[in-house]
N, C-alpha and C positions, 0 to 999 in steps of 0.2 A: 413366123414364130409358131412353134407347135401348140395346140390347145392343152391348157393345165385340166378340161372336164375329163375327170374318168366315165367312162361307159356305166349307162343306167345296169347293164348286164357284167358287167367287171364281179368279181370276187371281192365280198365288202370285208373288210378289215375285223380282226377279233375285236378290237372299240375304235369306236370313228372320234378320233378327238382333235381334226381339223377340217372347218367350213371350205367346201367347194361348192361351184353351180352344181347341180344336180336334177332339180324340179322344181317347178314350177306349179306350184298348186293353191287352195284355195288358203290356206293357216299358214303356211309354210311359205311361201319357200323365198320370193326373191324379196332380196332390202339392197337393190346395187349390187346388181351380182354374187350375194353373200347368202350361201343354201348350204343347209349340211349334207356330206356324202354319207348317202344311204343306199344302200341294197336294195335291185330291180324289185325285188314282192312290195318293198316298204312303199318304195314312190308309185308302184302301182296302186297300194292302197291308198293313198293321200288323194292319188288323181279321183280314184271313186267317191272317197268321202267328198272330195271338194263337188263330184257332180251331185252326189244325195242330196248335199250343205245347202245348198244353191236352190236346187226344188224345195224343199222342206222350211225354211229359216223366209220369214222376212226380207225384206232390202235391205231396214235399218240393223236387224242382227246382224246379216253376215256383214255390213258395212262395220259395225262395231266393230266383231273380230278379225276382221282385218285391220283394222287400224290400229287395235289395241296387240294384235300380235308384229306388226312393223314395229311399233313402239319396242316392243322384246327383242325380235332380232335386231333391231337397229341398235339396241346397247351390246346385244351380244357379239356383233362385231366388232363396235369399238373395242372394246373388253377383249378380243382374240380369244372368244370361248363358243362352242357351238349350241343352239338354240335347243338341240334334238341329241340326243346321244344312243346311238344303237349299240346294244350288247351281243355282241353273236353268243347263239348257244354252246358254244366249243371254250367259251371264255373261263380260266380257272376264276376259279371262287374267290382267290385275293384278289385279283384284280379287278373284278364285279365289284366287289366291294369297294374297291378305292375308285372305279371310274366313277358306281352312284355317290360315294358319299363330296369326291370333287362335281356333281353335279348338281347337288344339294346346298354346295356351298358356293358357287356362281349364282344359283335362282336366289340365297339369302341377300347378297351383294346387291343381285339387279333391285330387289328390294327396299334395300338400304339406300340406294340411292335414289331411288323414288322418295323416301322419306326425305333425303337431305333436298330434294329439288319442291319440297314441299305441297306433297302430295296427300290428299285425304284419302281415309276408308275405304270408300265408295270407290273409289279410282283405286287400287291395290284391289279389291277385292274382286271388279271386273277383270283383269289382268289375272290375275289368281283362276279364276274359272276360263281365261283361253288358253293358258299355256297347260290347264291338264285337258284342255278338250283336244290339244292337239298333239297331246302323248298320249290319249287314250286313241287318235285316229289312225295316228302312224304305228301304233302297234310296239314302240319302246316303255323304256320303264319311265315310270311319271315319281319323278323326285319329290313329289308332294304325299305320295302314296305312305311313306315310312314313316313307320313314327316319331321317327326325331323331327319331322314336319312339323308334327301339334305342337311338340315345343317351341321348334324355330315359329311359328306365325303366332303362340301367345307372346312371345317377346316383342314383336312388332307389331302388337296392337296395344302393349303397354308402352311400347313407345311412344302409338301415334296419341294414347289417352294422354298421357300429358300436358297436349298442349292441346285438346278436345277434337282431334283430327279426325275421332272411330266418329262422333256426332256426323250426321246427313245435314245438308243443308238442302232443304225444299224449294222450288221456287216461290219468289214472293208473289202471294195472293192478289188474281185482279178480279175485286169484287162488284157487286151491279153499283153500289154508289160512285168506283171511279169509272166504271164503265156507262155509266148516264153521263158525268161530267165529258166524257171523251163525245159523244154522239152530241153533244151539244155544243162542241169546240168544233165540230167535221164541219165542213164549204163543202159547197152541192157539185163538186165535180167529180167524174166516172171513179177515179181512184177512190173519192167518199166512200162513194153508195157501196163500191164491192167492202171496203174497209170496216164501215159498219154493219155492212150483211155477214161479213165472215167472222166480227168478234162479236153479237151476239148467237152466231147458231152455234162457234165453242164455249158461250157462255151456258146460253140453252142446255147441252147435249154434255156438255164435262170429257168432249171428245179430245184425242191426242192429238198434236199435231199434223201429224200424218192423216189420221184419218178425216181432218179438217178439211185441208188440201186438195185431198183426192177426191171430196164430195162430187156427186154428179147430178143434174137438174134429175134425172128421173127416179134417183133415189129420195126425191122428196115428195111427198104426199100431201092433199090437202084435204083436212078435215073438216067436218061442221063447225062455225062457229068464226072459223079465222085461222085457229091453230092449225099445224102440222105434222108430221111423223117422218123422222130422217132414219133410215134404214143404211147401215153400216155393213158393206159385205163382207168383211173382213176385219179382224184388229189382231193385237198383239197376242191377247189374249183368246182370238179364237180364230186361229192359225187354219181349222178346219173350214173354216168361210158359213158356217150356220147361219150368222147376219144377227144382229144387236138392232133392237129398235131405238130409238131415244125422241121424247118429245119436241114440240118446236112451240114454240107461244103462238100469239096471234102477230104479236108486235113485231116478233124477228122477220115471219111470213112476209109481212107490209116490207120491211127491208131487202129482203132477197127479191122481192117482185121491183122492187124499184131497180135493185141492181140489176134484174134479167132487162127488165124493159128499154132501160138507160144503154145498156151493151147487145141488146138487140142477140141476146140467147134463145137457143131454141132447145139445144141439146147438148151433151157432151159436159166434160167440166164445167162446175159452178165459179169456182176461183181461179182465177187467169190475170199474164200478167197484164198490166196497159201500162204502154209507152206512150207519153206527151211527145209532142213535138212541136217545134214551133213552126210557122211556116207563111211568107209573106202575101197579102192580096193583092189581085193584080191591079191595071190601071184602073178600072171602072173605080175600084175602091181613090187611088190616087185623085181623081178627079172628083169624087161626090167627097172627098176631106181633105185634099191638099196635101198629102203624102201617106208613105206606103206601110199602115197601120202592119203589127205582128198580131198573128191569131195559136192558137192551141189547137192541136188536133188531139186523137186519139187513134192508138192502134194496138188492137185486143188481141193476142196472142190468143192460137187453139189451143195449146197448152196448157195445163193445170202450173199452179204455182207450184212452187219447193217446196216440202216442207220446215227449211230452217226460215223461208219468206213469211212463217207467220209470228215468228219470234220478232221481226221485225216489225211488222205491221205493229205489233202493241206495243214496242217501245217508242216507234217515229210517236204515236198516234198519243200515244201516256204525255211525253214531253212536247208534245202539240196545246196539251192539254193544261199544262204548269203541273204532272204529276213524275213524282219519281220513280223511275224506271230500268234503275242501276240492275236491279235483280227479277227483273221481269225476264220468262223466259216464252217457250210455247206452249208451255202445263199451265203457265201464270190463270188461265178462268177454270180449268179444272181444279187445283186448288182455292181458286178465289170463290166457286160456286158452293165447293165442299163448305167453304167458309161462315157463304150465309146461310145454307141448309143448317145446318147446327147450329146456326146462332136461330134461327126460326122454332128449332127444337124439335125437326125431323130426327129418328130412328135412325141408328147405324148403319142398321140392313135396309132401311130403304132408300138414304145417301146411295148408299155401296151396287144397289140393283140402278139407281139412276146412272152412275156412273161407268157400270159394266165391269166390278171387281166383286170378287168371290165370295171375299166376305168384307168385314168392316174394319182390318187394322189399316190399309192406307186412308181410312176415316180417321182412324183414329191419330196416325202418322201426320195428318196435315192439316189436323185440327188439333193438334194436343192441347195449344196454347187457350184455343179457347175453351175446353174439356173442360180445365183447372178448375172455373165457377164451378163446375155439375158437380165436385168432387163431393163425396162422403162428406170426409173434413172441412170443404167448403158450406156444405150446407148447412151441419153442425155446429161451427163457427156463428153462421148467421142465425140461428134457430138460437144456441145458447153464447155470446160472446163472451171472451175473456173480459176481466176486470180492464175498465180506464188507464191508462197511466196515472198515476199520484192517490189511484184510489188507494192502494195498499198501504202507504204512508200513511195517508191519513187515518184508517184504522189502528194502525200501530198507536199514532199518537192520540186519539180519543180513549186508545185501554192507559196510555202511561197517564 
């Protein structure tokens, strides 16, 4: 059977308005064989961008836009519409017009149905930022560009206001008091010691997940006194690799040196997985107890863990614990620490420098709830209070 791919070098159509293979690149291109035909310059730009992308971007960014744009091509082929729309410059003007404004009105639809599958802010508004990152890469017209856009996206944030869908949801805070409960629920075996060395140094450090993960013994430092200094060579935030310092207590110190010592580290990754195993003794055992007792082993992978393994770790470890875990994520002690800094009555800015953000609104983002006390009106309230209930009654009837 002949192949249906036209040639990367073929003559591309005055508007391409049916998905072929074509390329294979970084934002684009494959969802099951479903790529739009594009003109040689176009997919040679994509292939560039995707090697720039890849240098420059994170794991977890380009992981994000990739998944979040398969999410897009993959409705845009159920849907029989293409993800990507090229205009050739020879195109008359009515028809420019009618192919952007039908491609304006597919990106509304993909929209919409994001709403109806019950989708929040946060999630449209990621999506939103990759499908013009990857009309600004391939070089077509980006249908969010015009300004029937601004109308079309206030519509579909009064939609999602309705039902409170523009609201963020944080993850829920894990603070030091559940975080003592948990170190007081943990058995002394290998998986403990790493488990409690890893959720107080993100409790310590207000570190992401990722960066948690990736720790390495030599990026920890030991200080007078007990404490420590964990050195971050890289984050989200500072993509250039300058390196973020962050404190370590004395108490966490004491936990990591148990976990090194217990797992027999020297170097290399601090958090790794271990696999138990069970594994029978042999006769000697048989004879000094009269049958073939089961033992534990352990075996410590050189490998660092995952990062989605430590979202785990503090949910096993929370309902280990009798605490609830439903909305525990891997932010859960950078939130949770935000939590008790402010409740202490530390500075925004000096939260904000602990935690390695630039200024103080994700302070303020993930503490709002408890902000409320500090407020103006709350303090003025307590300084001058409103009248009792029934006081005002009662005045009435001492004048009548």
């Amino acid at each position: 059977m002949p192949s249906t791919e036209p040639a990367l070098d073929s003559p591309a159509p005055a508007i391409v308005d049916h998905a072929l293979v074509v390329v294979d690149a970084l934002l684009p291109m494959t969802v099951d064989g479903h790529v739009p035909l594009l003109p040689s310059e176009v997919a040679d730009r994509l292939r560039e961008f995707t090697r720039q992308y890849e240098v420059a971007m994170s794991e977890s960014t380009v992981r994000a836009v990739r998944g979040d744009w398969t999410t897009y091509a993959t409705w845009c082929r159920n849907a029989g519409v293409p993800p990507l729309v090229y205009i050739a410059p020879s195109t008359a003007p009515a028809e420019r017009i009618k192919a952007e404004t039908k491609a304006r009105t597919d990106l509304q639809q993909f929209f919409q149905n994001a709403i109806d599958r019950g989708l929040r802010r946060a999630t449209l508004d990621r999506y939103l930022s990759t499908i013009r990152l990857a009309h600004r890469a391939a070089g077509v017209p980006d249908p969010t560009a015009h300004p029937m856009w601004t109308l079309i996206w206030k519509g579909i944030a009064r939609q999602l206001a309705k039902d409170g869908r523009n609201r963020k949801r944080p993850a829920a805070p894990l603070r030091q008091a559940q975080l003592t409960a948990v170190l007081q629920a943990l058995d002394g075996d290998l998986r403990a010691l790493r488990d409690a060395a890893l959720m107080c140094l993100a409790s310590d450090t207000l570190a992401r997940r990722e960066e948690i993960a990736r720790v390495r013994i030599s990026e920890l430092t030991r200080l007078d006194g007990g404490a420590g200094r964990l050195e971050i060579p890289s984050s989200k935030t500072d993509g250039e690799g300058h390196g973020l310092l962050r404190h370590v207590s004395a108490a966490t110190m004491e936990y990591i040196d148990r976990w090194i010592q217990a797992a027999g580290l020297e170097r290399g990754p601090l958090f790794r997985a271990v696999r138990l195993r069970s594994a029978k003794r042999g006769k000697e055992a048989k004879r000094k107890h009269g049958s073939l007792r089961t033992m534990r082993t352990a075996e410590i992978s050189p490998n660092a863990i995952a990062p989605q393994e430590v979202a785990r770790i503090f949910k096993r470890r929370l309902q280990q614990a009798g605490i609830d875990a439903s909305r525990i994520s891997g932010h859960s002690t950078r939130v949770g620490s935000t939590h008790d800094l402010v409740a202490q009555g530390h500075s925004g800015s000096a939260i904000a420098r602990a935690a390695g953000w630039a200024n103080d609104a994700m302070v303020n983002y993930y503490a709002r709830e408890l902000l409320t006390v500090d407020t103006a009106m709350a303090i003025a309230r307590e300084q001058q209070p409103l009248p009792a209930p029934g006081l005002t009654k009662r005045l009435a009837d001492d004048k009548a």
